[in-house]
C-alpha positions as CSV (number, residue, x, y, z in Angstrom):
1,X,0.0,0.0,0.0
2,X,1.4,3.4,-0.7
3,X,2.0,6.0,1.6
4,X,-0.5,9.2,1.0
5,X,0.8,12.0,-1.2
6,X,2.6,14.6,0.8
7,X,-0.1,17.3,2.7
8,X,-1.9,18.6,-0.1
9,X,0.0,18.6,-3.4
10,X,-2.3,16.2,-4.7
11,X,-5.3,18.9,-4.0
12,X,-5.8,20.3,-7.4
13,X,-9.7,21.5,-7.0
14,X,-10.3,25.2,-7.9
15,X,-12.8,26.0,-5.6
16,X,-15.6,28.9,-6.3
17,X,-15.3,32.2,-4.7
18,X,-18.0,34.2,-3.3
19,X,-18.2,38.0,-2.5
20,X,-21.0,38.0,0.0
21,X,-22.4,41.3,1.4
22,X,-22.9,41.2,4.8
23,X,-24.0,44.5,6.5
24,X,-23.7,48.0,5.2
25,X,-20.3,48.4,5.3
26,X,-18.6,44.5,5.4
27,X,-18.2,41.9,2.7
28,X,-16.8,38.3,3.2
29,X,-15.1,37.0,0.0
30,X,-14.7,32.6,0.4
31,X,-13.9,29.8,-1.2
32,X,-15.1,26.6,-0.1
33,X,-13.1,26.1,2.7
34,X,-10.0,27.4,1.2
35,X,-8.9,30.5,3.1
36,X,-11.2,33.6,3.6
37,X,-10.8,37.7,3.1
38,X,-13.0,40.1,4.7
39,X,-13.6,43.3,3.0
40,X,-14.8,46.9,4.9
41,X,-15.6,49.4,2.0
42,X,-15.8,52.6,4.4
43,X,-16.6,56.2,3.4
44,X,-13.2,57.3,2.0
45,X,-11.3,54.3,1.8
46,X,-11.5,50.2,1.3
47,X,-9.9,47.6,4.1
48,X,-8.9,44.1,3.4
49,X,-8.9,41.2,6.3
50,X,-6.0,38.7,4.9
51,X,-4.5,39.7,1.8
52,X,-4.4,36.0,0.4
53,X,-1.4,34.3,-1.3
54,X,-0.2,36.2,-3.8
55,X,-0.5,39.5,-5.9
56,X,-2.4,37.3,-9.0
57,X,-4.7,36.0,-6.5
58,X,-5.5,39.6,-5.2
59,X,-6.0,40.9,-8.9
60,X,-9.8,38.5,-8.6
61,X,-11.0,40.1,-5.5
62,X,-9.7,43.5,-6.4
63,X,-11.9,42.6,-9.5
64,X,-14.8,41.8,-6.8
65,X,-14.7,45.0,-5.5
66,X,-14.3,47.0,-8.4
67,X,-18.0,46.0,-9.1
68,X,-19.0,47.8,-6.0
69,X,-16.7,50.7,-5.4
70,X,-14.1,52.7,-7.0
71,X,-12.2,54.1,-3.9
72,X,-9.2,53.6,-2.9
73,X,-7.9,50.4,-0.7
74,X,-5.6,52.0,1.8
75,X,-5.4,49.6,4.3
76,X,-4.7,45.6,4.3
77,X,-4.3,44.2,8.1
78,X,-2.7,40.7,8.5
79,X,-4.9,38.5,11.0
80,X,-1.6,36.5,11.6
81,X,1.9,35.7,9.8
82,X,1.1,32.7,7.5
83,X,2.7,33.1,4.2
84,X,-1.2,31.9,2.5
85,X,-2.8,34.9,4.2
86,X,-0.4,38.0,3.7
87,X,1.9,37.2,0.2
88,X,-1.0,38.8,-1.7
89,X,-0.2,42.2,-0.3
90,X,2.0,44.0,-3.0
91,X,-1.3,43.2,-5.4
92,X,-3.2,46.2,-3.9
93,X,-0.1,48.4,-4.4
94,X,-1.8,50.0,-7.6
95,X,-5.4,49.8,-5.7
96,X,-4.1,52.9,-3.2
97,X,-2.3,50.7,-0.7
98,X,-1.0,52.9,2.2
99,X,-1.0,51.0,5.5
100,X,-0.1,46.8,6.0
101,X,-1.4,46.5,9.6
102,X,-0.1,43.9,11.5
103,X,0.5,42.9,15.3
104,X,3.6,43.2,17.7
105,X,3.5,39.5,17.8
106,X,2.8,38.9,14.2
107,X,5.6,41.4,13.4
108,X,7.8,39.0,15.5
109,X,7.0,35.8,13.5
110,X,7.5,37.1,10.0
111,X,11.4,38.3,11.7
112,X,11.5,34.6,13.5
113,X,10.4,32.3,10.4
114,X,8.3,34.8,8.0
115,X,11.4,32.9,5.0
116,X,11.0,29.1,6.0
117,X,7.1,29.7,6.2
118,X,6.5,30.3,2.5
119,X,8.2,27.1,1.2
120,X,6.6,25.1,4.1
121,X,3.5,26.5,3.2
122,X,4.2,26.3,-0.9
123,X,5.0,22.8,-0.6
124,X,2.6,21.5,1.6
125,X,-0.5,23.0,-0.6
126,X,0.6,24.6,-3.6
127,X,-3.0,25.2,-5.8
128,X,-3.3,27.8,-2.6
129,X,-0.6,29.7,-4.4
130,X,-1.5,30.9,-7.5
131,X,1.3,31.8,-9.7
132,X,3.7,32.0,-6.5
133,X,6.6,33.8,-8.8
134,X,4.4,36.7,-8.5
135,X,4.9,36.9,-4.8
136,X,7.9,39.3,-4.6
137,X,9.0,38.5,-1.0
138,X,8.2,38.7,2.5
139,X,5.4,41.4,3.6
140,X,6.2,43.8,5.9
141,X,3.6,45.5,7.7
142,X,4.0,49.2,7.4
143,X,2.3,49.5,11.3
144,X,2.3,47.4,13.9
145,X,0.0,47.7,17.0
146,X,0.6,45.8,20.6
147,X,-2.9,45.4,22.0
148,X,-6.1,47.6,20.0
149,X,-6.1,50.3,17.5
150,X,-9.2,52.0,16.3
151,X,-9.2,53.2,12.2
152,X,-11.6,55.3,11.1
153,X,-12.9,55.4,7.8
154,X,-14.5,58.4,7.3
155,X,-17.4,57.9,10.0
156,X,-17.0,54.4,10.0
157,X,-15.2,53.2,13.3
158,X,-13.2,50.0,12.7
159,X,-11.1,47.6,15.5
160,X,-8.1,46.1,14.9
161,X,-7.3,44.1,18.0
162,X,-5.0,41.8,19.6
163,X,-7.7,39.2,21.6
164,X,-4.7,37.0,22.7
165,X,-3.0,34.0,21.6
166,X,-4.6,30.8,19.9
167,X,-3.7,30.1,16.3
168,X,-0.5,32.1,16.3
169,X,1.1,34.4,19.3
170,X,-0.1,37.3,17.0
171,X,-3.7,37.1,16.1
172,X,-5.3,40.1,15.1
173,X,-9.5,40.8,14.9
174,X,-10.8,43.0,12.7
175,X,-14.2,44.3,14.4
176,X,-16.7,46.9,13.0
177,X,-19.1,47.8,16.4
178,X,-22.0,50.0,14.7
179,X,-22.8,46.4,12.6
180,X,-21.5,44.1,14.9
181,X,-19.5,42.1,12.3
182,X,-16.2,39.9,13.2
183,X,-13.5,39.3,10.8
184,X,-11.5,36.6,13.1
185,X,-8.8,35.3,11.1
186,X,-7.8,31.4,11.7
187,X,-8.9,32.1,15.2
188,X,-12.1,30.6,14.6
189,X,-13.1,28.0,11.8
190,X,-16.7,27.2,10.5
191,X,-16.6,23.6,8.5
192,X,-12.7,23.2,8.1
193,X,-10.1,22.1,10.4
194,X,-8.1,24.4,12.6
195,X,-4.6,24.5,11.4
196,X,-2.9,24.3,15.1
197,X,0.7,23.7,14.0
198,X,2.0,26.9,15.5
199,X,-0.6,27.4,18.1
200,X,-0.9,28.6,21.7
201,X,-3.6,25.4,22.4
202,X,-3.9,26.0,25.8
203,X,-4.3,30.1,25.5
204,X,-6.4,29.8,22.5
205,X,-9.6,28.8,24.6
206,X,-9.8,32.3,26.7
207,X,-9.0,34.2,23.8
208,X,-12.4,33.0,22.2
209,X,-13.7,34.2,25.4
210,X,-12.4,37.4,24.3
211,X,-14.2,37.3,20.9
212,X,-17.6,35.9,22.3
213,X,-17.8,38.9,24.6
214,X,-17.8,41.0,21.4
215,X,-21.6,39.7,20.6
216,X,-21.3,39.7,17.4
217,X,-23.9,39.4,15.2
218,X,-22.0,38.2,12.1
219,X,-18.5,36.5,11.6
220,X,-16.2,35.7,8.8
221,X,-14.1,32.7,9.9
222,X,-10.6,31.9,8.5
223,X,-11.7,29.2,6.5
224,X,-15.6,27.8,5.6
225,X,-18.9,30.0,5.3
226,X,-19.6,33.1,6.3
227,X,-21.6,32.8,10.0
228,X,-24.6,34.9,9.2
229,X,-26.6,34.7,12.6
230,X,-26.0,34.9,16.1
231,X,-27.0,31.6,16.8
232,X,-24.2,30.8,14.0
233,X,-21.6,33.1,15.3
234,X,-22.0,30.8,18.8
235,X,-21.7,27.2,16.5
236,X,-18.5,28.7,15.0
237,X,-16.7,29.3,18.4
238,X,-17.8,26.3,20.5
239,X,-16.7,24.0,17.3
240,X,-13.3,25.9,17.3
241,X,-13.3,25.4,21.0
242,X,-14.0,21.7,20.8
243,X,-11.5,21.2,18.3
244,X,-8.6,22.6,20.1
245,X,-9.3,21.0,23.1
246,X,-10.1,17.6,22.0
247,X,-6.5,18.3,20.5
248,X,-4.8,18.7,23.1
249,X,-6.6,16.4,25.8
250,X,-5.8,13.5,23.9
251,X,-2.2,15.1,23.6
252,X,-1.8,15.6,26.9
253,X,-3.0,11.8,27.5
254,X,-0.9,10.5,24.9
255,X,2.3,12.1,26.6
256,X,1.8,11.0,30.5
257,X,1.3,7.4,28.8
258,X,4.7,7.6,27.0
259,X,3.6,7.5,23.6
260,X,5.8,8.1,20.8
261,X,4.3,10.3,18.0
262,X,2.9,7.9,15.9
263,X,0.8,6.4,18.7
264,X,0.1,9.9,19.8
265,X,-1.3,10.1,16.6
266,X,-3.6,7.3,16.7
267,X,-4.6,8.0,19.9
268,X,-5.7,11.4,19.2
269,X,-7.3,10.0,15.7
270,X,-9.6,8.5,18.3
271,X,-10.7,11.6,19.8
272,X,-10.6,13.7,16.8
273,X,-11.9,11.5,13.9
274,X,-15.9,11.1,14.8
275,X,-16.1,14.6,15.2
276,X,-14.1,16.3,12.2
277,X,-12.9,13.4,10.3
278,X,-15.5,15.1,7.6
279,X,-14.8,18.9,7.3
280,X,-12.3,20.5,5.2
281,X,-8.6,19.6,5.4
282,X,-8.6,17.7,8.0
283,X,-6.3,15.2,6.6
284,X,-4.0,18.1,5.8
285,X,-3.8,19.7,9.2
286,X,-4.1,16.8,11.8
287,X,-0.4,15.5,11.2
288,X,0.8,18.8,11.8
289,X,-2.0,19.6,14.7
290,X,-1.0,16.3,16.5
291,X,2.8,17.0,15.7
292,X,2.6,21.1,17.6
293,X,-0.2,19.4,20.6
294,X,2.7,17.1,21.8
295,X,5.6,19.8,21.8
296,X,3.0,22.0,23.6
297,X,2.1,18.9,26.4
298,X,5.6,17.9,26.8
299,X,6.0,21.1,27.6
300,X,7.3,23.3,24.3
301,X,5.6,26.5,25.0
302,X,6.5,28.4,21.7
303,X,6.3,26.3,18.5
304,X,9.1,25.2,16.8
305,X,9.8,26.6,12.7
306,X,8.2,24.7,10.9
307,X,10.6,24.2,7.5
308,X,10.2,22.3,4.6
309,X,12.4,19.8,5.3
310,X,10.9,19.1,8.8
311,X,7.6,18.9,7.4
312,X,8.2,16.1,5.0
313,X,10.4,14.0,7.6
314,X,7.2,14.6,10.1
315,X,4.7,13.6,7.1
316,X,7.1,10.5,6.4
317,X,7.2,9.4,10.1
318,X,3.6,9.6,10.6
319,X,2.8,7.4,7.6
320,X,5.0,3.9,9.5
321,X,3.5,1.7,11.9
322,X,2.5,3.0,15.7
C-alpha cells in the first residue's frame, strides 16, 4: 500500500469564490473552505482582512470589489503571519495601498520564520498559491500595533485588535461595532479544520472568550462560510473550542502514557476523527496539529519553525506503523 501523497500537493480543486455582502459596510469573500478575506468598504477608503497568497490571486477580489466601489484600498491588516494569508499584499499596491497592519507578535514571526514559512506553506499546498513567482517576497507591515487600535474610515469606526493568543502568538481581529461584524482570522473555523501547527492550544480557549464577549452578530471565519446569525456566530466558536481542546486532551494523554508520536497520533485520531474526520482539510492539518499538541504537552511552549524539510520528515514518520 502506498503512503498518501505529501499534505496537499495532490489537491488540485479550484474552488468557487463568493463575494457576500454582509451588512452596510462589510463583505466576506470565500472559497469553499480554502482560506477567507473580509472586505470593509468605508466612506473614503476600502480595508482588506488577509490579503491572500499572492498578488495574481489579489487581482480577482480586487476585480470583486471594483463592481461595488471605486475608492481607494488604503489599508490591508494581516490577522496573523502565515505566508497563504499576507503574500498577496503587494497586489493592492496600484489599488491605493497605504498601511499593512499587523500585530507586535505577528511582526515577530514574520522576523523569526516569516522565510522558511513560504516554502513550508508552498509545498505543503501549492494550488493555494497561485502563480507564487508573482509573490515578490516577504510582507512587511507598514504598522504594527501591541494590543487595539481603532481606524476610522470616514465615519466608519473599525477595531483592529489583539484578543490573545490561539492560532498564532499574533492574532489580530478585525471588528466593526455600529454592525457588529467579526472578521477573526484562523482564530475561529466554520466547517474546516483548525490549522494548530504553530498554536498557543492551551491560550487559545480564553482568547475566544475574548471574541464571544464581542456579541457579534456576524462573523467571517478563516476558513468555511460566512456565519450569518448569532446563533451561527456561537456554532462557529464552540466548534473551534472543541476542536482545540479535544486536541490537546488526547495530547496531553498520549504524553503521561509515554507515547511516541505515531501512537500519539492514533490515539488522538480516536478523539478527533468522529467529530471532524468530515470537514475540510482535515487530513492536511491533523499530522501537523498532533505534531505542535505534543511539543505543547511535553512542555514546548513556543512552536518550533516549521521548515520544509521538517515537514516532509514529520509527514514521512507519521505514515509507519505506531
Amino acid at each position: 500500500m502506498s503512503s498518501p501523497a505529501f499534505a496537499s500537493v495532490a489537491d488540485l480543486e479550484v474552488k468557487k469564490t463568493t463575494f457576500l455582502q454582509l451588512s452596510e459596510h462589510c463583505w466576506a469573500y470565500t472559497a469553499e473552505g480554502d482560506p477567507n478575506t473580509g472586505v470593509i468598504i468605508g466612506d473614503d477608503s476600502v480595508l482588506i482582512c488577509d490579503a491572500l497568497a499572492t498578488p495574481v490571486m489579489a487581482q480577482g477580489l480586487i476585480a470583486e470589489i471594483r463592481r461595488v466601489t471605486d475608492k481607494p484600498i488604503k489599508y490591508v491588516v494581516l490577522s496573523h503571519y502565515h505566508a497563504v494569508r499576507v503574500l498577496g499584499a503587494s497586489g493592492y499596491l496600484d489599488a491605493g495601498l497605504q498601511e499593512i497592519i499587523a500585530s507586535q507578535g505577528t511582526y515577530e514571526m514574520i522576523v523569526e520564520r516569516g522565510a522558511q514559512d513560504i516554502q513550508s506553506e508552498y509545498e505543503r499546498f501549492p494550488r493555494l498559491f497561485q502563480n507564487f513567482d508573482s509573490i515578490p517576497g516577504l510582507t512587511w507591515p507598514t504598522l504594527v500595533f501591541r494590543d487595539e487600535m481603532t481606524l476610522w474610515m470616514g465615519s466608519l469606526e473599525v477595531k483592529i485588535m489583539h484578543p490573545g493568543a490561539g492560532h498564532t502568538r499574533g492574532d489580530t481581529i478585525v471588528w466593526v461595532p455600529s454592525e457588529q461584524v467579526l472578521f477573526s482570522g484562523d482564530l475561529v473555523e466554520a466547517d474546516a479544520a483548525c490549522y494548530t501547527g504553530d498554536a498557543q492550544l492551551e491560550e487559545w480557549p480564553a482568547t475566544l472568550d475574548v471574541l464571544a464577549a464581542l456579541g457579534a452578530q456576524k462573523l467571517v471565519p478563516g476558513r468555511g462560510p460566512a456565519l450569518l446569525t448569532p446563533e451561527r456566530v456561537t456554532e462557529g466558536l464552540d466548534y473551534t473550542r472543541d476542536f482545540v481542546t479535544t486536541l490537546l486532551g488526547a495530547a496531553r494523554e498520549a504524553v503521561a502514557q509515554g507515547m511516541n508520536l505515531n501512537q500519539a497520533m492514533a490515539h488522538a485520531r480516536k478523539a478527533m476523527d468522529p467529530k471532524f474526520g468530515q470537514v475540510f482539510i482535515y487530513e492536511h492539518c491533523l499530522p501537523f496539529d498532533v505534531t505542535r499538541a505534543v511539543d505543547e504537552a511535553s512542555g514546548i511552549k513556543h512552536p518550533r519553525i516549521w521548515t520544509a524539510e521538517r515537514d516532509r520528515e514529520m509527514w514521512h514518520g507519521l505514515q509507519a506503523a505506531g
